[in-house]
MOPAC internal coordinates of N, CA, C and O (Angstrom, degrees):
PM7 1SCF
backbone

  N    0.0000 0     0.00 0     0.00 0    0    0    0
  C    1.4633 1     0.00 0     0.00 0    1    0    0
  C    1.5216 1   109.54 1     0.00 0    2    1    0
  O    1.2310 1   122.66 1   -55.72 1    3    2    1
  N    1.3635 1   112.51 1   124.28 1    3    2    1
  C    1.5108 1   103.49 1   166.30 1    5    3    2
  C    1.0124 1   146.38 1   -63.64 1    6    5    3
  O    1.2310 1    99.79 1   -24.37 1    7    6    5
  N    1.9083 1   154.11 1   155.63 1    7    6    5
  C    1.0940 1   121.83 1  -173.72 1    9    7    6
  C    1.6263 1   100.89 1   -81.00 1   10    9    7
  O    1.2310 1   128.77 1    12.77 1   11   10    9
  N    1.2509 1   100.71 1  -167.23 1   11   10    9
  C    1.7310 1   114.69 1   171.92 1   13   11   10
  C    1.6888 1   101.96 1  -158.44 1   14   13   11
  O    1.2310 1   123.90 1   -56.70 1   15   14   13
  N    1.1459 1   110.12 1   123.30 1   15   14   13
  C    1.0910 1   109.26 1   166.70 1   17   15   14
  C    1.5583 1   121.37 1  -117.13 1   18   17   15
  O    1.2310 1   124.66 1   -36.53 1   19   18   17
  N    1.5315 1   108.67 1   143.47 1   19   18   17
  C    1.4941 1   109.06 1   175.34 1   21   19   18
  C    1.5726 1   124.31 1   -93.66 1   22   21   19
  O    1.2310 1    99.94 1   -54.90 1   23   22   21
  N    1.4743 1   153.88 1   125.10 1   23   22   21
  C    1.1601 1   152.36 1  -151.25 1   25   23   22
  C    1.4845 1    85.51 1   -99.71 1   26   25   23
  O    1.2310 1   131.66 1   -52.92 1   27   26   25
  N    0.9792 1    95.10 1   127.08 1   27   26   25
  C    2.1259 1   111.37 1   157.36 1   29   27   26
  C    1.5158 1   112.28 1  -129.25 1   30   29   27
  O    1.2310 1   126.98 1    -9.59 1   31   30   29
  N    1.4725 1   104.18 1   170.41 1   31   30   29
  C    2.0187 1    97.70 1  -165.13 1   33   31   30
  C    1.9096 1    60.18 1   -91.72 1   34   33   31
  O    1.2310 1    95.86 1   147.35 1   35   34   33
  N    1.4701 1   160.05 1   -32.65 1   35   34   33
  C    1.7715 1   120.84 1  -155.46 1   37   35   34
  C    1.2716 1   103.58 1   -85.54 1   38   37   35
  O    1.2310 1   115.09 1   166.75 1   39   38   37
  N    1.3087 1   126.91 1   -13.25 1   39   38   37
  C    1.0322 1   113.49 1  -156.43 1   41   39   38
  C    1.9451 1   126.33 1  -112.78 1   42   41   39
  O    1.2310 1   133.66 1  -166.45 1   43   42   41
  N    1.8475 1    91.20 1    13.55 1   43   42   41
  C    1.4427 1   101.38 1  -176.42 1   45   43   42
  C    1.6133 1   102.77 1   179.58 1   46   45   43
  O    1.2310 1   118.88 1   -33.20 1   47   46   45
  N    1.6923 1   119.74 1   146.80 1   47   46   45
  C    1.4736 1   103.28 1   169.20 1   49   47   46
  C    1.2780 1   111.98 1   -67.43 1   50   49   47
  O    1.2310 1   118.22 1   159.90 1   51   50   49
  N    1.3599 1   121.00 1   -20.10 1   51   50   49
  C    1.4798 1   114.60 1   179.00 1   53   51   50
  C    1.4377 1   125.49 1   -75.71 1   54   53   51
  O    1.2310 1   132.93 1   -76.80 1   55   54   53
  N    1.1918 1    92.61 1   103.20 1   55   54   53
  C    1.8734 1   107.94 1   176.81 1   57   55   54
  C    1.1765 1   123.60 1   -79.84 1   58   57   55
  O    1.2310 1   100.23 1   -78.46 1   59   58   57
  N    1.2977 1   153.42 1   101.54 1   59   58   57
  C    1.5273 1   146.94 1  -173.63 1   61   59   58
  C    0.7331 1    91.07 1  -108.81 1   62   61   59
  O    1.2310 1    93.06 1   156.85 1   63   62   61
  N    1.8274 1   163.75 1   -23.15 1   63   62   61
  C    1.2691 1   151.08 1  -157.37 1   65   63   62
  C    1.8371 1   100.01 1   -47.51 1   66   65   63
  O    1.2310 1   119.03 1   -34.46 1   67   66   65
  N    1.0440 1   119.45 1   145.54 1   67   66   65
  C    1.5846 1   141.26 1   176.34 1   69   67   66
  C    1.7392 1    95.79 1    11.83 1   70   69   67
  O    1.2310 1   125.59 1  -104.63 1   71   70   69
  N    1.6803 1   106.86 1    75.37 1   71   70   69
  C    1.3451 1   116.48 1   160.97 1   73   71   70
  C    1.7481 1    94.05 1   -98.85 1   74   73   71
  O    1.2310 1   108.24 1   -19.14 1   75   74   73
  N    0.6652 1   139.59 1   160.86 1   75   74   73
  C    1.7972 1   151.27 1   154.65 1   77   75   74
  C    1.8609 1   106.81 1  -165.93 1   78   77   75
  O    1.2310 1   138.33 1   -54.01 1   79   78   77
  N    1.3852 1    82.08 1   125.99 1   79   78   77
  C    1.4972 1    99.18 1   157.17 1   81   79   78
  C    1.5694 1   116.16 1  -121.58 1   82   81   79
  O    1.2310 1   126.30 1   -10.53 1   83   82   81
  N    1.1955 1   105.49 1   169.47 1   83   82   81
  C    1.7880 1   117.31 1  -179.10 1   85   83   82
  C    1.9006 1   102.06 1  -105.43 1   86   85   83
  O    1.2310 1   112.11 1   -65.87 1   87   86   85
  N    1.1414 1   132.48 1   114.13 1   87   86   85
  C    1.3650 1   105.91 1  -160.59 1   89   87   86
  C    2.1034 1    77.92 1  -137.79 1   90   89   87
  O    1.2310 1   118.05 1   -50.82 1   91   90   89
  N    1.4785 1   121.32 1   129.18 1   91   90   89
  C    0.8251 1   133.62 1   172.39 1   93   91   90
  C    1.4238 1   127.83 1    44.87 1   94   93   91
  O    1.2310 1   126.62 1  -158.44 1   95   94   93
  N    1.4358 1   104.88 1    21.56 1   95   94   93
  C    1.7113 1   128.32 1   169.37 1   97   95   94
  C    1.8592 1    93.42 1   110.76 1   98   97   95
  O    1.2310 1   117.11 1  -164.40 1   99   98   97
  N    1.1803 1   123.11 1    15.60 1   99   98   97
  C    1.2771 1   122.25 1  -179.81 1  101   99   98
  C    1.2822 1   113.90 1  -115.46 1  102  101   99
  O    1.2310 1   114.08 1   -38.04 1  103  102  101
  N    1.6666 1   128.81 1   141.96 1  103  102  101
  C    1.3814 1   121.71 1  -177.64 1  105  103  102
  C    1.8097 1    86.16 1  -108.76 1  106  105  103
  O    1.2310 1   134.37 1   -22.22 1  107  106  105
  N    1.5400 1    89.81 1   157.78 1  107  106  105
  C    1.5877 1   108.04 1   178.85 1  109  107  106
  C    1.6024 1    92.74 1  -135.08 1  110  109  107
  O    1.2310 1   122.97 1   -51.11 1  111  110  109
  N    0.9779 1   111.92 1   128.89 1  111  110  109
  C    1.5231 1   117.41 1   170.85 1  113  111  110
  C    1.5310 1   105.52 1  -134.20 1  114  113  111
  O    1.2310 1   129.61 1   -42.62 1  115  114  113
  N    1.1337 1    99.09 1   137.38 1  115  114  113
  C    1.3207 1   121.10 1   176.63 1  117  115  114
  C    1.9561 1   132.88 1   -64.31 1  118  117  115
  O    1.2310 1   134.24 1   148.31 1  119  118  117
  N    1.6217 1    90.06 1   -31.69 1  119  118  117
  C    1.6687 1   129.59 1  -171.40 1  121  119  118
  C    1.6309 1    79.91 1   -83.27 1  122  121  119
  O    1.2310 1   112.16 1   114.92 1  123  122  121
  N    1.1791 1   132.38 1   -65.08 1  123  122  121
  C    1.7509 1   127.99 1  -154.91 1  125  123  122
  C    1.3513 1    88.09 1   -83.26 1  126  125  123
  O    1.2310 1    94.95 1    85.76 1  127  126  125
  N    1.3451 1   161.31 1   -94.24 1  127  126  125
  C    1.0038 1   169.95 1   -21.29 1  129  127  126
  C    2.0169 1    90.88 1  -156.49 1  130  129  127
  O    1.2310 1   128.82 1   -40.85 1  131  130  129
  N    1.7590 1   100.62 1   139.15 1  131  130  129
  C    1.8268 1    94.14 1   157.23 1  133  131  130
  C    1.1391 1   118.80 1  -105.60 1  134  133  131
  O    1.2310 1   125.52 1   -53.60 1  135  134  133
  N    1.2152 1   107.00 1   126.40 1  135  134  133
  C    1.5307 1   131.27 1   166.38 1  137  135  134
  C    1.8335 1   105.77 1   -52.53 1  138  137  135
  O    1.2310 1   116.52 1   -79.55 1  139  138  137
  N    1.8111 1   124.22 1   100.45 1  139  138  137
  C    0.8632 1   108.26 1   169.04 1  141  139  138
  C    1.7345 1   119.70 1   -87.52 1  142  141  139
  O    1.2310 1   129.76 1   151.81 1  143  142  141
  N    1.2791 1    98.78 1   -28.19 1  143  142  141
  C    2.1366 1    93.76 1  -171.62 1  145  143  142
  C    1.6986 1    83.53 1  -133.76 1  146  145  143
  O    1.2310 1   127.41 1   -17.62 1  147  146  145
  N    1.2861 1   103.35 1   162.38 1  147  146  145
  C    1.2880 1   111.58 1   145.76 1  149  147  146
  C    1.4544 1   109.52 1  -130.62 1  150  149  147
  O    1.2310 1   122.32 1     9.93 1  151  150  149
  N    1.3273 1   113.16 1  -170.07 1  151  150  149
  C    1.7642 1   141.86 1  -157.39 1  153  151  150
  C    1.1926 1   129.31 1  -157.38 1  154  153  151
  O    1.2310 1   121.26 1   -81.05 1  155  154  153
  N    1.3505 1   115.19 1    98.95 1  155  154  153
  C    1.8451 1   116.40 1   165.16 1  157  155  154
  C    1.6297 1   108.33 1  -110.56 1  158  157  155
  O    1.2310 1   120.19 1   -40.88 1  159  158  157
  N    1.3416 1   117.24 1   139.12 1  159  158  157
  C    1.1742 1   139.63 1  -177.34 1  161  159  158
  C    1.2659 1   103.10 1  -154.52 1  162  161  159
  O    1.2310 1   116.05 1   -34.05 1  163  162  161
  N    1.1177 1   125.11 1   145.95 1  163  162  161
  C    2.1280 1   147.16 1   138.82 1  165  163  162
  C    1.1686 1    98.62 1   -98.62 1  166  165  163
  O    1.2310 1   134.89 1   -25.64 1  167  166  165
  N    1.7208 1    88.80 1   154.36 1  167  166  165
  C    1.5370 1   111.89 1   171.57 1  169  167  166
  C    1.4601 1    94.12 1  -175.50 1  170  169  167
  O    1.2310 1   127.44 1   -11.28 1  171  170  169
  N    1.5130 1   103.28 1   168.72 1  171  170  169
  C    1.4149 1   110.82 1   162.99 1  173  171  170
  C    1.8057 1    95.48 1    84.78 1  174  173  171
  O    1.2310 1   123.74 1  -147.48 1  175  174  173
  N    1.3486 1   110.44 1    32.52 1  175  174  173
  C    1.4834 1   113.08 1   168.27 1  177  175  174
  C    1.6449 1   104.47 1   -62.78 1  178  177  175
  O    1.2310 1   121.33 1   -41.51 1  179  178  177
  N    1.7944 1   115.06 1   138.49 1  179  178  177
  C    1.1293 1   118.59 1   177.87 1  181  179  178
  C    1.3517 1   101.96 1  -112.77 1  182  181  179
  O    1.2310 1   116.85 1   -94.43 1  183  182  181
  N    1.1521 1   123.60 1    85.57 1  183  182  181
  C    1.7640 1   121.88 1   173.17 1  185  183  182
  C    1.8175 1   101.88 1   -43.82 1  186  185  183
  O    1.2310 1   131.74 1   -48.70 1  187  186  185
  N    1.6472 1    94.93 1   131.30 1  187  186  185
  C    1.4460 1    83.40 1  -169.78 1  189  187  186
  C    1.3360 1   125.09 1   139.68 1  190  189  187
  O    1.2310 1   128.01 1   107.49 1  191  190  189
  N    1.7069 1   102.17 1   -72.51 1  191  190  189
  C    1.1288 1   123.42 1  -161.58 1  193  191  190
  C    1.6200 1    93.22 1  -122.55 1  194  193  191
  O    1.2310 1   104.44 1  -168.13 1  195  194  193
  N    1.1911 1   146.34 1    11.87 1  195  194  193
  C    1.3596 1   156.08 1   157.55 1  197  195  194
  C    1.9231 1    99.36 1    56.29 1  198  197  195
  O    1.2310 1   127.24 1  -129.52 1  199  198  197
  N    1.2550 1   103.68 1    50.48 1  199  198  197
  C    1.3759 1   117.15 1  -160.22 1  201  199  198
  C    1.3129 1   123.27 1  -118.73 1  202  201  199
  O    1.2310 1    97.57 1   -95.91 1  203  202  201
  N    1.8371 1   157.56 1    84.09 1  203  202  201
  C    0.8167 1   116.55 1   161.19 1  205  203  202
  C    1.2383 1   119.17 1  -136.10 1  206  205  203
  O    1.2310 1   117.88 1    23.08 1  207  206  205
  N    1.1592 1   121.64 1  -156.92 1  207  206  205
  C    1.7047 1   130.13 1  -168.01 1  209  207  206
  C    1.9123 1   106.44 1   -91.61 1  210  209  207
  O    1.2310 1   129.74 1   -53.09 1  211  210  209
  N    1.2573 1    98.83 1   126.91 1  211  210  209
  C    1.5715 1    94.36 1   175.44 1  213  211  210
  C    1.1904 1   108.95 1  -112.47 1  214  213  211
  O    1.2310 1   112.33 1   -52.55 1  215  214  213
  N    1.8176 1   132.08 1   127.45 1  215  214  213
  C    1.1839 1   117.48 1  -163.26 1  217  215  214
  C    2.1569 1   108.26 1  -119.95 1  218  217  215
  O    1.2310 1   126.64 1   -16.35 1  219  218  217
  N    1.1196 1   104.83 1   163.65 1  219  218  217
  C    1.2491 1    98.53 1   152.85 1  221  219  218
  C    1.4256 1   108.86 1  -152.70 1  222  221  219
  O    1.2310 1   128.50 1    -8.97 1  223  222  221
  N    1.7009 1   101.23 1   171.03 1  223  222  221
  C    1.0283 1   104.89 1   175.54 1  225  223  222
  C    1.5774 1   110.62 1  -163.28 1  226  225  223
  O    1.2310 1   127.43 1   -19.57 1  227  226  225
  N    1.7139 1   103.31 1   160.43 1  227  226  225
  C    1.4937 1   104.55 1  -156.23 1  229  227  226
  C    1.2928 1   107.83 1  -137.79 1  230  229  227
  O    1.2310 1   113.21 1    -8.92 1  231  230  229
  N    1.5151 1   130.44 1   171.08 1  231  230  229
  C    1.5269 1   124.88 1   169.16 1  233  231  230
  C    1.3005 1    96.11 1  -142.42 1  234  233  231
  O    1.2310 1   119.46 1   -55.94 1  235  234  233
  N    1.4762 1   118.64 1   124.06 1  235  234  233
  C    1.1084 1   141.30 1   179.70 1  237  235  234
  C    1.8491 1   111.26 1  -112.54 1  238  237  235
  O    1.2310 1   128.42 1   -27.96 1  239  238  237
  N    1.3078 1   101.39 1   152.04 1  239  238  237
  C    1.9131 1   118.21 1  -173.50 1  241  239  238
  C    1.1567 1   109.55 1  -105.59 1  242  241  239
  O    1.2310 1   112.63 1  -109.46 1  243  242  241
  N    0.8319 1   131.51 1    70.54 1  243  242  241
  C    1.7834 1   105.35 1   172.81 1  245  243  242
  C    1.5717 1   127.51 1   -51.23 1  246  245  243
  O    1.2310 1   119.24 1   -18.66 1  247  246  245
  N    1.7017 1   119.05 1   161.34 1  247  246  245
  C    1.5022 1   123.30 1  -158.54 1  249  247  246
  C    1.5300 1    83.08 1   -45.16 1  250  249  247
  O    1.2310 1   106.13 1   120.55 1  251  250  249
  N    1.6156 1   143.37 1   -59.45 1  251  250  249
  C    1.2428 1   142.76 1  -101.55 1  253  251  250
  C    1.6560 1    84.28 1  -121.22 1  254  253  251
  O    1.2310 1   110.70 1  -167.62 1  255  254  253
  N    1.1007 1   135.10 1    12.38 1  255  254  253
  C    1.2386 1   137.10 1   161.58 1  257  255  254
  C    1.8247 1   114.50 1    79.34 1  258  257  255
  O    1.2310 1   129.05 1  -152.42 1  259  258  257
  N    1.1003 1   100.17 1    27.58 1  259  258  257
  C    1.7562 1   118.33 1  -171.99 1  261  259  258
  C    1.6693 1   100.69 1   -96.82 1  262  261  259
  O    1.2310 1   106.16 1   -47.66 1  263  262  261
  N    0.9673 1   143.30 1   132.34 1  263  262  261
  C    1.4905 1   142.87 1  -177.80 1  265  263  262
  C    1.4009 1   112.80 1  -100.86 1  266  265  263
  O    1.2310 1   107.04 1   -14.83 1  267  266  265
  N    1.3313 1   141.74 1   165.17 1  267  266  265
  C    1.3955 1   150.42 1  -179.62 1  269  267  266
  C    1.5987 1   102.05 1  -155.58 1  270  269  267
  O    1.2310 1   133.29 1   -38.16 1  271  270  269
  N    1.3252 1    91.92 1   141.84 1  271  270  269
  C    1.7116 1   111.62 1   160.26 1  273  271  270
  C    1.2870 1   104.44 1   -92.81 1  274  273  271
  O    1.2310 1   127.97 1   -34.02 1  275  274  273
  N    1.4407 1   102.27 1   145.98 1  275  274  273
  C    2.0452 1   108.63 1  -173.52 1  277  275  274
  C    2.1067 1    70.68 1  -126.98 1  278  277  275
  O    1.2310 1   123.79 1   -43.95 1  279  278  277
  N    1.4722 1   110.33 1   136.05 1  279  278  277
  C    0.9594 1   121.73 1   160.13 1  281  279  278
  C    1.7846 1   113.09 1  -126.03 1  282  281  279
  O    1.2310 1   123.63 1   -39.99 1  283  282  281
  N    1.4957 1   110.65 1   140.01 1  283  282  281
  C    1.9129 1   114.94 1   173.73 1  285  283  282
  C    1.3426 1    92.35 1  -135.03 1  286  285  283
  O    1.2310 1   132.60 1   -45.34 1  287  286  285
  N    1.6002 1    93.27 1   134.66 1  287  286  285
  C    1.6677 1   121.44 1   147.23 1  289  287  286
  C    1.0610 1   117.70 1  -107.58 1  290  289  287
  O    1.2310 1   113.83 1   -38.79 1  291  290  289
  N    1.3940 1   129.29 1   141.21 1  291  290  289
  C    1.4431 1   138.58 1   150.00 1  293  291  290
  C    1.3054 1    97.83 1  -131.40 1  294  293  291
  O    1.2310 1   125.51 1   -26.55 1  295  294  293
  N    1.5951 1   107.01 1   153.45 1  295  294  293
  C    1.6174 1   135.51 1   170.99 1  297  295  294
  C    1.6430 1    82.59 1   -93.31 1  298  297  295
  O    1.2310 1   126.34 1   -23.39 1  299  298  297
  N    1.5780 1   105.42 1   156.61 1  299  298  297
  C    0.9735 1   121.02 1  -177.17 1  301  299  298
  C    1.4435 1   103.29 1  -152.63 1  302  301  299
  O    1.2310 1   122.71 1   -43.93 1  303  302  301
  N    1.4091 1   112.41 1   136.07 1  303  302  301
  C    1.8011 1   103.25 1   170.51 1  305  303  302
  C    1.4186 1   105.33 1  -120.90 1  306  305  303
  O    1.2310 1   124.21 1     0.38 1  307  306  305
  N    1.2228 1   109.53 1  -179.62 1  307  306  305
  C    1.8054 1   139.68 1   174.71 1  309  307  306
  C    1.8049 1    94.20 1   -32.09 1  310  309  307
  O    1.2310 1   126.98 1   121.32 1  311  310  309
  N    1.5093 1   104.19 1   -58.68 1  311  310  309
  C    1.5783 1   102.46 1  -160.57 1  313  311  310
  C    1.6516 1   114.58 1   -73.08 1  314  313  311
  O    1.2310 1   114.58 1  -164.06 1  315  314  313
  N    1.7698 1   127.88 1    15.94 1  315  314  313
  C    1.3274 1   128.84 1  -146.43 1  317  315  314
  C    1.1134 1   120.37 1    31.64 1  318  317  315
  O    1.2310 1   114.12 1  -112.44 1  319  318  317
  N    1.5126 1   128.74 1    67.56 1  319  318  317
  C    1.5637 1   125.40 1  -176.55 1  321  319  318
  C    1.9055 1    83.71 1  -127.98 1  322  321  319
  O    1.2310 1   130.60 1   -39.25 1  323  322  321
  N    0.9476 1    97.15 1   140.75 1  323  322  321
  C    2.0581 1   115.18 1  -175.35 1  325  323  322
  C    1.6882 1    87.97 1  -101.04 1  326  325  323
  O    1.2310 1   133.24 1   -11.13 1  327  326  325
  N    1.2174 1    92.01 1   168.87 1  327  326  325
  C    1.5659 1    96.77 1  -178.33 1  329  327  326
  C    1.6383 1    95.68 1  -156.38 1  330  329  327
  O    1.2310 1   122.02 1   -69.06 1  331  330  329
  N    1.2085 1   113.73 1   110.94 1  331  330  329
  C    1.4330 1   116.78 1   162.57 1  333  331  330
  C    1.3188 1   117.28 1    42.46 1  334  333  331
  O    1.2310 1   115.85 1   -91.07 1  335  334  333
  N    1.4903 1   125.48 1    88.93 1  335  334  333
  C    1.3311 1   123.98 1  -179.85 1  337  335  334
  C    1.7566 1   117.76 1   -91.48 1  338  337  335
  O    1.2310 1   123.65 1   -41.59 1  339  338  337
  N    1.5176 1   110.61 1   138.41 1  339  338  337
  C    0.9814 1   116.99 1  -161.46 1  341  339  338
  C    1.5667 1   104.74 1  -104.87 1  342  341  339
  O    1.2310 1   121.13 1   -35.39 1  343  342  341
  N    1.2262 1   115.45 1   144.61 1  343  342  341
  C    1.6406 1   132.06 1  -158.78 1  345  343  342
  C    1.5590 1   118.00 1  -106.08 1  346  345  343
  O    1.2310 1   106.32 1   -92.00 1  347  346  345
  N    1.1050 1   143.03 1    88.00 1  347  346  345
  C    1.5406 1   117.73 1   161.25 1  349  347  346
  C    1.5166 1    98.21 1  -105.09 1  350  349  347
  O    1.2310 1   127.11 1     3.80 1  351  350  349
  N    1.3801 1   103.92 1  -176.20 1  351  350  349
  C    1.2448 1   121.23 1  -169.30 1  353  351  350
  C    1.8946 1    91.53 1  -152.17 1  354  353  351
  O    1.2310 1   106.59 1   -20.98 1  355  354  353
  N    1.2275 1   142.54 1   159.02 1  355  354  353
  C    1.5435 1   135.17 1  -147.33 1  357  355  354
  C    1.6180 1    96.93 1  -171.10 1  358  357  355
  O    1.2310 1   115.20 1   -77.16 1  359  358  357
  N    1.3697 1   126.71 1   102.84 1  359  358  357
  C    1.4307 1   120.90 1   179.03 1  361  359  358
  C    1.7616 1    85.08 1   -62.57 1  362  361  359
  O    1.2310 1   128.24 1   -26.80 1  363  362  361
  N    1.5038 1   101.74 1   153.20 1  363  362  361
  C    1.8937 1   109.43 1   130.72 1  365  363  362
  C    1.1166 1   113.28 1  -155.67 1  366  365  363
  O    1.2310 1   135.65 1     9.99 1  367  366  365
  N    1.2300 1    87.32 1  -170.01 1  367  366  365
  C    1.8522 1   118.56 1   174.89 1  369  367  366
  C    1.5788 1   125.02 1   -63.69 1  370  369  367
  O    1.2310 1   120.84 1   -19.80 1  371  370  369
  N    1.2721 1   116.01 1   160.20 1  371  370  369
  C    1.6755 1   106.13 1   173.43 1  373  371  370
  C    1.4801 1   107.09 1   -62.63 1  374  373  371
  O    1.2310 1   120.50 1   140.63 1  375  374  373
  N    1.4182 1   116.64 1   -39.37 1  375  374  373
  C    1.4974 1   121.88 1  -170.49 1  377  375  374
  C    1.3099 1    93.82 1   -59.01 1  378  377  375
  O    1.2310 1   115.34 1   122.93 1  379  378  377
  N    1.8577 1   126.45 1   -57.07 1  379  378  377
  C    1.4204 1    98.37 1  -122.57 1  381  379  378
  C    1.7356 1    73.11 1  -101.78 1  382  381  379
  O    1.2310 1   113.84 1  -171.89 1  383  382  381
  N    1.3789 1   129.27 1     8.11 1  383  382  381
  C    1.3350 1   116.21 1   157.74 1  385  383  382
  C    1.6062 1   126.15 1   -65.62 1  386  385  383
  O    1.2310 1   127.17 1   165.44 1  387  386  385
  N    1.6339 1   103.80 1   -14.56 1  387  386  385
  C    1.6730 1   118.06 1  -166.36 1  389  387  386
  C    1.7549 1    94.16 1   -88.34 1  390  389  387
  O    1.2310 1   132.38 1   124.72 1  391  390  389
  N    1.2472 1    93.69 1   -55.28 1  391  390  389
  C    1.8022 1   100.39 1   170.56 1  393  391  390
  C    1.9082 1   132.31 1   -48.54 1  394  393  391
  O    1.2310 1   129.37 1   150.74 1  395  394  393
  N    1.1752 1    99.55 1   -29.26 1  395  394  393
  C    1.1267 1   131.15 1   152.12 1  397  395  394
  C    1.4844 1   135.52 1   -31.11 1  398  397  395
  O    1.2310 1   137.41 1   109.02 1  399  398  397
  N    1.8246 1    83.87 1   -70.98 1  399  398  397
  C    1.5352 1   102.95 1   176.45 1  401  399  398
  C    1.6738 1   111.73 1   -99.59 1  402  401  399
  O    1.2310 1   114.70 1   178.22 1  403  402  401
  N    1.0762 1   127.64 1    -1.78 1  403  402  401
  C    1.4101 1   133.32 1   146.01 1  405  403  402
  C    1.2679 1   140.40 1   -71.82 1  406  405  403
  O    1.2310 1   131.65 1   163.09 1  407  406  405
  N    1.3187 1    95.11 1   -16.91 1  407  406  405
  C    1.8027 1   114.09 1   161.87 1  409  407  406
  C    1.2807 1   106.17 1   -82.04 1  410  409  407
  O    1.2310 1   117.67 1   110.55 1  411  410  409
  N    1.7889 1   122.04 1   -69.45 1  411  410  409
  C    1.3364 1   117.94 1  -157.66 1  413  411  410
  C    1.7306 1   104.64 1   -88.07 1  414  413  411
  O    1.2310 1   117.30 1   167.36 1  415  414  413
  N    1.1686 1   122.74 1   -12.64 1  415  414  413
  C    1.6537 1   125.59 1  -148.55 1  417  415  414
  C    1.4826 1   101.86 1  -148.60 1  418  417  415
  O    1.2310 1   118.76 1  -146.68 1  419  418  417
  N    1.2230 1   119.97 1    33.32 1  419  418  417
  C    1.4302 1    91.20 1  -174.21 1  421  419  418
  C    1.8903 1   121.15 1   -74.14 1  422  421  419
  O    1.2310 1   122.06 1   155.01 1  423  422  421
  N    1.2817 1   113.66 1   -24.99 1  423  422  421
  C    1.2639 1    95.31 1   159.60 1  425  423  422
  C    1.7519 1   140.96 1   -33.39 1  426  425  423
  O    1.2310 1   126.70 1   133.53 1  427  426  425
  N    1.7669 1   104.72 1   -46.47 1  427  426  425
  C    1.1267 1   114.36 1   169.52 1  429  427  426
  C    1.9056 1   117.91 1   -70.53 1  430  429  427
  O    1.2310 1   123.40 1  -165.25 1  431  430  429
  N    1.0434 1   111.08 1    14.75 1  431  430  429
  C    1.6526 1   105.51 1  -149.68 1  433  431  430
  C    1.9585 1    86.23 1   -89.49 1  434  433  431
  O    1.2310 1   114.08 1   150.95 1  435  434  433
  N    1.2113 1   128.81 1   -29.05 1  435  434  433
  C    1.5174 1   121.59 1  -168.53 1  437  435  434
  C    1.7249 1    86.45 1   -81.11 1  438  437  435
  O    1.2310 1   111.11 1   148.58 1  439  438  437
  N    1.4915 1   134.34 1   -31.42 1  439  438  437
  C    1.9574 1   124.79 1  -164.79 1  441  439  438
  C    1.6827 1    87.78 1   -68.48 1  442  441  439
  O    1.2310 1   108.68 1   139.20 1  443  442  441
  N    1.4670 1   138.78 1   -40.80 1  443  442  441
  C    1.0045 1   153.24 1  -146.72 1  445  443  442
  C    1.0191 1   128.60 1   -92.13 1  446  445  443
  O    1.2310 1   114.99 1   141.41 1  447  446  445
  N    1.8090 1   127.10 1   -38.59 1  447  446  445
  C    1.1339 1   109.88 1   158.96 1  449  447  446
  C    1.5330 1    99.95 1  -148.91 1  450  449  447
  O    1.2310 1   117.92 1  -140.21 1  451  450  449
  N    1.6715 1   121.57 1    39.79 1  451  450  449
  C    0.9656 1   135.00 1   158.14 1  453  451  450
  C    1.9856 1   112.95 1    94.61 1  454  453  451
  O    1.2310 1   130.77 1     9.95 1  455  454  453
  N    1.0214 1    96.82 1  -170.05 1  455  454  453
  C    1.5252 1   119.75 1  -178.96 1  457  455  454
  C    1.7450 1   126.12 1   -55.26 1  458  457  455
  O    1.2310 1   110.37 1  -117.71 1  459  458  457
  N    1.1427 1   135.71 1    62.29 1  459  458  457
  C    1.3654 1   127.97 1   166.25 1  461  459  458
  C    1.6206 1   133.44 1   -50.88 1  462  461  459
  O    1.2310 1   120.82 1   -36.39 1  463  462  461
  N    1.6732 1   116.05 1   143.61 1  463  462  461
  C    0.9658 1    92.84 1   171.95 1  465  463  462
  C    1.4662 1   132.85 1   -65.89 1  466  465  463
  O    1.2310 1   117.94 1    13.63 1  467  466  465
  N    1.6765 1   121.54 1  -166.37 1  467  466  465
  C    1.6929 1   110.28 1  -178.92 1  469  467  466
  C    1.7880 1    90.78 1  -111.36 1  470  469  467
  O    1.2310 1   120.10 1   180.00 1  471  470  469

């Protein structure tokens, strides 16, 4: 069984609620679409400037079996103040959806697209 996850603003910085883009005559919506894994990571610490990047990231299904990357940035400083988070959204492939979730998720990668050999 696959997972599914639901995005809430309590329950993660990552917000997908009513993201949609139009990406090559295709809509991706975030609201229709299942959320199989999500992703929090930082990086991009600026020693210095008490500064860094907070990221997430997600892999979403659409009804029609087409996958999307949901990507978030926020800057973040010392005082927890976010600053303008930046949005893509990324058609792919089954592969480079598997690649995907083997980078950020691989635990979830057998709920997701099943059983590999050893």
């Amino acid at each position: 069984m696959n997972k599914i996850f639901n995005f809430s603003e309590s329950d993660s910085y990552i917000s997908a609620k009513g993201v949609r883009r139009v990406i090559n005559r295709k809509k991706y919506d975030t609201d229709t679409a299942d959320c199989l894994w999500k992703k929090e990571y930082d990086r991009e610490w600026k020693p210095g400037w008490g500064r860094y990047t907070h990221c997430g990231v997600a892999l979403f299904r659409k009804k029609n079996g087409e996958y999307f990357e949901y990507d978030v940035e926020w800057n973040k400083d010392d005082y927890e103040r976010f600053y303008y988070p930046t949005i893509t959204i990324k058609p792919l492939t089954e592969e480079e959806a598997k690649d995907l979730t083997e980078k950020y998720a691989p635990d979830d990668y057998i709920d997701v697209f099943g059983d590999v050999d050893e």
